[in-house]
N, C-alpha and C positions, 0 to 999 in steps of 0.2 A: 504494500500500500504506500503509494507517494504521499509525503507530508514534508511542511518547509517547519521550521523552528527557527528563531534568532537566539543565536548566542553572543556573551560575551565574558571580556577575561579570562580567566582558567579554564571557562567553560569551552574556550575554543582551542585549547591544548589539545586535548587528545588525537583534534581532526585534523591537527595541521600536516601531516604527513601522506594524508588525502585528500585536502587542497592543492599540496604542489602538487603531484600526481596530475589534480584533474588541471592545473594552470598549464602544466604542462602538454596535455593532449589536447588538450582544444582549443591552445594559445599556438598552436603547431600548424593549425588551419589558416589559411585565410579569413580574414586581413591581417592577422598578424603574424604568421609565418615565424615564431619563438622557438629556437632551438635552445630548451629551459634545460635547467641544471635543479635537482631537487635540494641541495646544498646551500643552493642560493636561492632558492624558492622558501626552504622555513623559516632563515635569517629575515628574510621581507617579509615575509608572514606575520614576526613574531610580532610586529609591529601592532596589531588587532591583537593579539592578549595585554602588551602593556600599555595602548593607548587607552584612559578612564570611558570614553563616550565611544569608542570602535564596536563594533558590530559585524558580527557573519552569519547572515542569513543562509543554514546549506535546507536544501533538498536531498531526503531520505527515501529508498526505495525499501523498505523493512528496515536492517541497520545497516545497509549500504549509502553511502555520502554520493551520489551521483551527483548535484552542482550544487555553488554556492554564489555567494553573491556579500561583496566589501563593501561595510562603510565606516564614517570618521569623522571627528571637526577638520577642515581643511587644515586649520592650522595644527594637527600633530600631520599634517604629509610634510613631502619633501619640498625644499625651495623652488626647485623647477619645476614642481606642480601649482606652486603658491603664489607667483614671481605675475604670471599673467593679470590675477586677479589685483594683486597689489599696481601694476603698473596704472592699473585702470582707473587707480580711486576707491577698488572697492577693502572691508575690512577684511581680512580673513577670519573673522573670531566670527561673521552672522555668517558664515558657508559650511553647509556639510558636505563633503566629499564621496562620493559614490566611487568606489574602486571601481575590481572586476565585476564581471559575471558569469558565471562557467558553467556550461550545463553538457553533459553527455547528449552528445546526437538523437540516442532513439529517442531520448526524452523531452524534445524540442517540438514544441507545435499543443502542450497541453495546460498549458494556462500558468506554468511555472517562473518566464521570466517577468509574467504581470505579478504573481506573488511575491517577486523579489523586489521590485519597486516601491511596491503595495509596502512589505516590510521596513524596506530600509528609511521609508520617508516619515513611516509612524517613529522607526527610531528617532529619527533627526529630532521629531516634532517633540517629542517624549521630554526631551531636554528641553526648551521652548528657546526664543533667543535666537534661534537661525533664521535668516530673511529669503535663503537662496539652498537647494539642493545641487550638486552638477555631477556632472563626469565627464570624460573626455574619450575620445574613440580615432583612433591612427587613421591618415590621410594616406590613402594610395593610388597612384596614376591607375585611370581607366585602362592603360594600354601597357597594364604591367603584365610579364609573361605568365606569371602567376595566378594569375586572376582566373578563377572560374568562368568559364563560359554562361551558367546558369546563375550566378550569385545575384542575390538581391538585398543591397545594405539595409540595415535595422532604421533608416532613416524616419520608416512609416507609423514604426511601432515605437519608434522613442516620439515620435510626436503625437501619438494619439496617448500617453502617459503623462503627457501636457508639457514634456521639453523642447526648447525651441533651441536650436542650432545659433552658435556664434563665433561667427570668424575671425572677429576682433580678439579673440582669446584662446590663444592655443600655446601650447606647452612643448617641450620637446625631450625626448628619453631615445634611447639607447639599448640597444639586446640587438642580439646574434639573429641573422634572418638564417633561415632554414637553408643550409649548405654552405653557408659561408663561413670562411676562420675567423673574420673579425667583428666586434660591433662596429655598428653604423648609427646615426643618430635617424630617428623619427618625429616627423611633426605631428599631434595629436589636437585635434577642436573640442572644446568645450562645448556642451549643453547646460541650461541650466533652466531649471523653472520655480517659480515665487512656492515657498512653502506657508 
């Protein structure tokens, strides 16, 4: 039986060995093409056990973790996630941060990544004080060789969630594309919508 839960703090120890796992296989796909290292996937992880207001929403298929879903105050992320929002004018203390989202394939298409929304904005809200939820999602050339012939970006469905896309604000990170020896750096755009 699928069911989502939020956890936090220590509550999110025991899974974090099955998050990088799943950050790993389906961070492997396009658009993000992450050739992850689990090493360096629980060290980032640990960050939602000791951040006070972090949250991980997973999806349970009995006691199987098939996806999860990150969130946070902006301000415990990194600078170059922070950096866009600050140049803008805006605070980072009224933003909460939406990580990933990670779902296994077959489990895709049944009302799971509206649950992780659904969850992570009641968190944000839970604390009161944040004006803004966002996340951000990697920019790749239409005419990358990579690119699925059949893909259809999430564009639809993060805005029928009520986030509206912004170009003004994009971030930039770094990881290994699938077959290459080195990293390269990536541009990522903000979404954000009024909580």
């Amino acid at each position: 039986m699928l069911k989502t839960v939020t956890l936090t703090g220590q509550e999110i120890a025991p899974y974090l060995p099955a998050l990088a796992r799943l950050r790993i296989s389906v961070f492997f796909d396009w658009p993000y093409l992450y050739e992850g290292d689990e090493t360096y996937e629980r060290t980032y992880l640990q960050t939602y056990v000791n951040a006070p207001r972090a949250a991980v929403v997973f999806a349970f298929d009995g006691d199987a973790v098939v996806g999860a879903s990150t969130c946070l105050p902006l301000e415990d992320e990194t600078p170059n996630v922070q950096s866009p929002f600050v140049a803008a004018g805006n605070d980072v203390g009224d933003i909460f941060y939406f990580g990933e989202s990670v779902l296994q394939q077959n489990y895709r298409g049944r009302g799971i990544g509206v649950a992780f929304f659904a969850a992570r904005e009641a968190h944000a809200r839970r604390w009161g004080g944040y004006r803004l939820a966002t996340f951000c999602a990697v920019q790749r050339p239409d005419d990358h060789p990579l690119r699925p012939a059949l893909y259809t970006p999430l564009d639809n469905f993060w805005t029928n969630r009520g986030y509206a896309r912004q170009p003004g604000l994009q971030c930039r990170m770094s990881w290994r594309d699938r077959g290459e020896a080195q990293q390269t750096e990536k541009s990522l755009m903000f979404w954000t919508k009024t909580l």
